[in-house]
C-alpha positions, -999 to +999 in steps of 0.1 A: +000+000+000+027+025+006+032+026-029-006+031-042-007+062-018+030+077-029+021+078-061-007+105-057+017+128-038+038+122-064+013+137-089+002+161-069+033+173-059+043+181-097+009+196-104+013+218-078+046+231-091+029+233-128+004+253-112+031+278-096+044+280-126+016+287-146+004+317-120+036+330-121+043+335-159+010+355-159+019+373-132+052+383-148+042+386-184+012+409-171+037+430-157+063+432-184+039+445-205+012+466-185+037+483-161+056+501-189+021+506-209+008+527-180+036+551-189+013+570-210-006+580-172+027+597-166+030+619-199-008+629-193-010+634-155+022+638-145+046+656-169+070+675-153+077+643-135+073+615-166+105+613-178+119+604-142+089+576-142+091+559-172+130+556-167+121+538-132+095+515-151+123+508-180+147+498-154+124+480-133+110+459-160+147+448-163+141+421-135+107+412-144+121+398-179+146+384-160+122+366-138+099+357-172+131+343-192+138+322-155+102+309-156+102+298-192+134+278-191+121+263-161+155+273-145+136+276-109+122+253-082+102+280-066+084+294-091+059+312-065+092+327-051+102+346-081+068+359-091+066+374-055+099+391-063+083+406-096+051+421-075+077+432-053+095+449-078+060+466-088+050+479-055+081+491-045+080+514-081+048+522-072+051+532-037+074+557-053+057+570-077+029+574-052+050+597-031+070+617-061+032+625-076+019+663-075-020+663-077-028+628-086-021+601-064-051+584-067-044+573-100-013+559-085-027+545-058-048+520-083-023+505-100-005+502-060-037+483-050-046+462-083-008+443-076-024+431-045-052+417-059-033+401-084-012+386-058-047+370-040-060+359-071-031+344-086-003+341-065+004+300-060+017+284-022+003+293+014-015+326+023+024+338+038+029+352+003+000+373+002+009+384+040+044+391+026+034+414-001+012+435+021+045+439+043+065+449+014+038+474+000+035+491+032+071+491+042+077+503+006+053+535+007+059+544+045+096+547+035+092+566+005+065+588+019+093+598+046+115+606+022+095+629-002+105+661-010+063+669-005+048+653+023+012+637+021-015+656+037-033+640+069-062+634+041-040+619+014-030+591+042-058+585+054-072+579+017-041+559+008-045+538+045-082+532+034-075+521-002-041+501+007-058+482+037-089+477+020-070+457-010-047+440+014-075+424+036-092+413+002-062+399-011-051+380+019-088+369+024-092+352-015-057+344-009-062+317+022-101+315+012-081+299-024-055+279-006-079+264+017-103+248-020-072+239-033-057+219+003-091+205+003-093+199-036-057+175-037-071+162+000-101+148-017-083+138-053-055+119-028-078+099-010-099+090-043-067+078-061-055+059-030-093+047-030-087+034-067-052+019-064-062+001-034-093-013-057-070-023-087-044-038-064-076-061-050-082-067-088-048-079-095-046-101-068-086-115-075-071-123-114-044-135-101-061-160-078-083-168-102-053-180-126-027-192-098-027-229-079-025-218-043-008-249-033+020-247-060+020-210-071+018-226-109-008-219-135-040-233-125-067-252-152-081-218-164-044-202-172-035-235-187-066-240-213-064-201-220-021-205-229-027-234-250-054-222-270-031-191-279+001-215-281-019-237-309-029-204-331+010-193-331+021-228-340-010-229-371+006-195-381+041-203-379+038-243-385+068-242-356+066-273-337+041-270-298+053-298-271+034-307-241+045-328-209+016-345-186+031-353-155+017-374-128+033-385-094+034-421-090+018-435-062+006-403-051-028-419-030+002-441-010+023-414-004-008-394+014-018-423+033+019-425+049+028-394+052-007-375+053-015-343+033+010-324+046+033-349+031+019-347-002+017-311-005+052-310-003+061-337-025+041-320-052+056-281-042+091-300-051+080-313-081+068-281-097+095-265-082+118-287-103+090-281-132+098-244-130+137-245-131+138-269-161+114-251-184+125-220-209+115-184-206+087-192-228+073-221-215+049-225-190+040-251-156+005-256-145-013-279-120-042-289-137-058-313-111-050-334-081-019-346-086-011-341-123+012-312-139+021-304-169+047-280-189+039-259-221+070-259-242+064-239-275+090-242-306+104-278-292+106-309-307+092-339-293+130-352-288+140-321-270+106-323-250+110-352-241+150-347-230+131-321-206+110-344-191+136-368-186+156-343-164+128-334-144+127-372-136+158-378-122+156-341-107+123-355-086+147-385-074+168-362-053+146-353-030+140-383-006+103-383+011+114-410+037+141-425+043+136-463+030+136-474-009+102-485-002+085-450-013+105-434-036+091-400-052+090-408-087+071-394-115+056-402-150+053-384-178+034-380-211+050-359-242+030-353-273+039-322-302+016-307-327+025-287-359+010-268-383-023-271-393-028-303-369-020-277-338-051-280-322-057-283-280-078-310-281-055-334-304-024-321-278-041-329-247-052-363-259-019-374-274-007-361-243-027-375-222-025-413-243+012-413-238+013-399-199-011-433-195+015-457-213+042-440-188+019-447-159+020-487-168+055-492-160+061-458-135+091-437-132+092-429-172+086-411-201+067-419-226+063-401-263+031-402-283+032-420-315+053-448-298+043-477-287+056-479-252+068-458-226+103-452-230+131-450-207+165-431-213+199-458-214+216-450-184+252-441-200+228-413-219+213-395-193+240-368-190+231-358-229+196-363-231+187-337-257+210-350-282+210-387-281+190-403-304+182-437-293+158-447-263+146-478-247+111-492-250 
């Protein structure tokens, strides 16, 4: 589970930043372009003092591309960081303008308070940002105030106080009101997705189950029928040869009535554990009832087939279930291979299934369909299975 519920944080985490990053190239595009537009305010209201103002908008708008070209390239982390640094930039222009203006500060005083709406409207991250724009618009006008060469009347600050505190409890307001939707948006989207993972994950495991041998871990009956099928429409298409190995264990009822279930379960865990280590990538192992196996070997022959099955038997002999001759674990095994247009389940399972009854008859042997008895490998070619050519009936 602790992956199903990373993954959403994961997401949400990057949206978050896309989001931040998104705000802030408005934010600084708006203000690369409307900051220096509103020089025409200057030439018409203010022109003994224009030329000083658009030379401060000029060089302010020098950062504000800065901070544009930084946002573009993605070169920053913190992309809520730099476009509070641009309405920074704004305000602190602003404030000055606001205190350098003759007769119409109220013009000024607009363009002071729309930045802080567009800070909490569009600003991304916590409320602090909104908070720390309001601290840098005030700090920014009391200090210039103090430093005009003509003071504001007792009226003119008390008009600017009104109109600058008035925008800053708006902004901080939609600012946190914002936040909080958005907390509470990801909040609801994270438990949702954890809430879907957590279904698919049950969904896995039910197909899963549904295709597995809980005993074994192998393929169960369903898997088995379904791989076939699909293994007999390759081999039709590409007339490449499609082996099969029935195994049973011998004496399977005796060695439950000696050892008990327990006993048996583990003799057949060992024997598809040697199942699984002998057979290809390709291949497949399946229990497909009681005590019966069987391996899926597509592209092999029926000799190299059946040199598989013949190491799985002496493989099964290593493992001793007691410890007396009189109950060996032994196994016997059916090969049959289909080709071509003759690839069909049914005639694989039942030549299959014909053979793995021949080995049955004598135990502890393989046995090939299309021969007539079960066959056993000469001793002296045992170590070279898959390329000797003669066998023993």
């Amino acid at each position: 589970m602790a992956q199903s519920t990373g993954a959403p944080e994961v997401s949400h985490g990057s949206e978050l930043v896309h989001r931040a990053r998104t705000s802030a190239l408005i934010i600084s595009v708006t203000a690369l372009l409307v900051v220096p537009a509103w020089s025409f305010f200057d030439l018409a209201l203010e022109p003994d003092h224009a030329r000083a103002f658009i030379t401060v908008r000029l060089l302010c708008d020098l950062p504000v591309l800065a901070a544009v070209l930084v946002l573009w390239r993605g070169w920053s982390s913190r992309p809520e960081a730099v476009a509070f640094g641009v309405l920074a930039v704004v305000q602190t222009e602003i404030a000055w303008m606001v205190s350098r203006a003759s007769d119409n500060r109220q013009f000024y005083l607009l363009g002071f308070t729309l930045a802080l709406y567009a800070g909490g409207l569009l600003l991304a991250g916590g409320v602090q940002w909104s908070l720390g724009l309001v601290g840098v618009t005030g700090s920014a006008f009391v200090l210039f105030e103090r430093t005009a060469p003509e003071r504001m009347t007792t009226h003119e600050l008390l008009a600017a106080g009104t109109f600058l505190g008035t925008a800053a409890l708006i902004a901080v307001l939609s600012h946190a009101q914002r936040h909080r939707l958005t907390t509470r948006e990801f909040a609801v989207r994270a438990r949702l997705e954890e809430e879907q993972a957590h279904g698919r994950t049950l969904l896995e495991r039910v197909e899963r189950l549904s295709r597995e041998d809980p005993l074994t871990g192998l393929a169960n009956r369903r898997c088995w029928d379904e791989q076939v099928a699909l293994a007999c429409e390759e081999s039709q298409r590409s007339a490449r040869p499609l082996a099969v190995v029935l195994l049973d264990v011998d004496r399977f009822k005796e060695i439950n009535d000696r050892l008990g279930h327990a006993g048996g379960d583990e003799a057949l865990r060992w024997v598809a554990t040697v199942m699984t280590e002998r057979v290809p990538e390709r291949g497949l192992v399946a229990r497909i009832g009681g005590d019966e196996l069987a391996m899926l070997l597509p592209g092999m022959t029926s000799h190299q087939a059946a040199g598989l099955a013949e190491r799985v038997r002496q493989d099964v002999q290593l493992r001793r279930i007691v410890d007396t001759d009189e109950l060996r674990l032994t196994v016997s095994q059916g090969v049959a291979v289909v080709h071509g247009a003759a690839a069909t389940a049914h005639t694989l399972m039942q030549d299959a299934d014909r053979a793995l009854y021949r080995a049955k008859g004598t135990r502890d042997s393989v046995a090939v369909a299309g021969r007539a008895h079960a066959i056993r490998v000469l001793p002296e070619q045992r170590d070279g299975f898959l390329d000797a050519p003669a066998y023993r009936d």
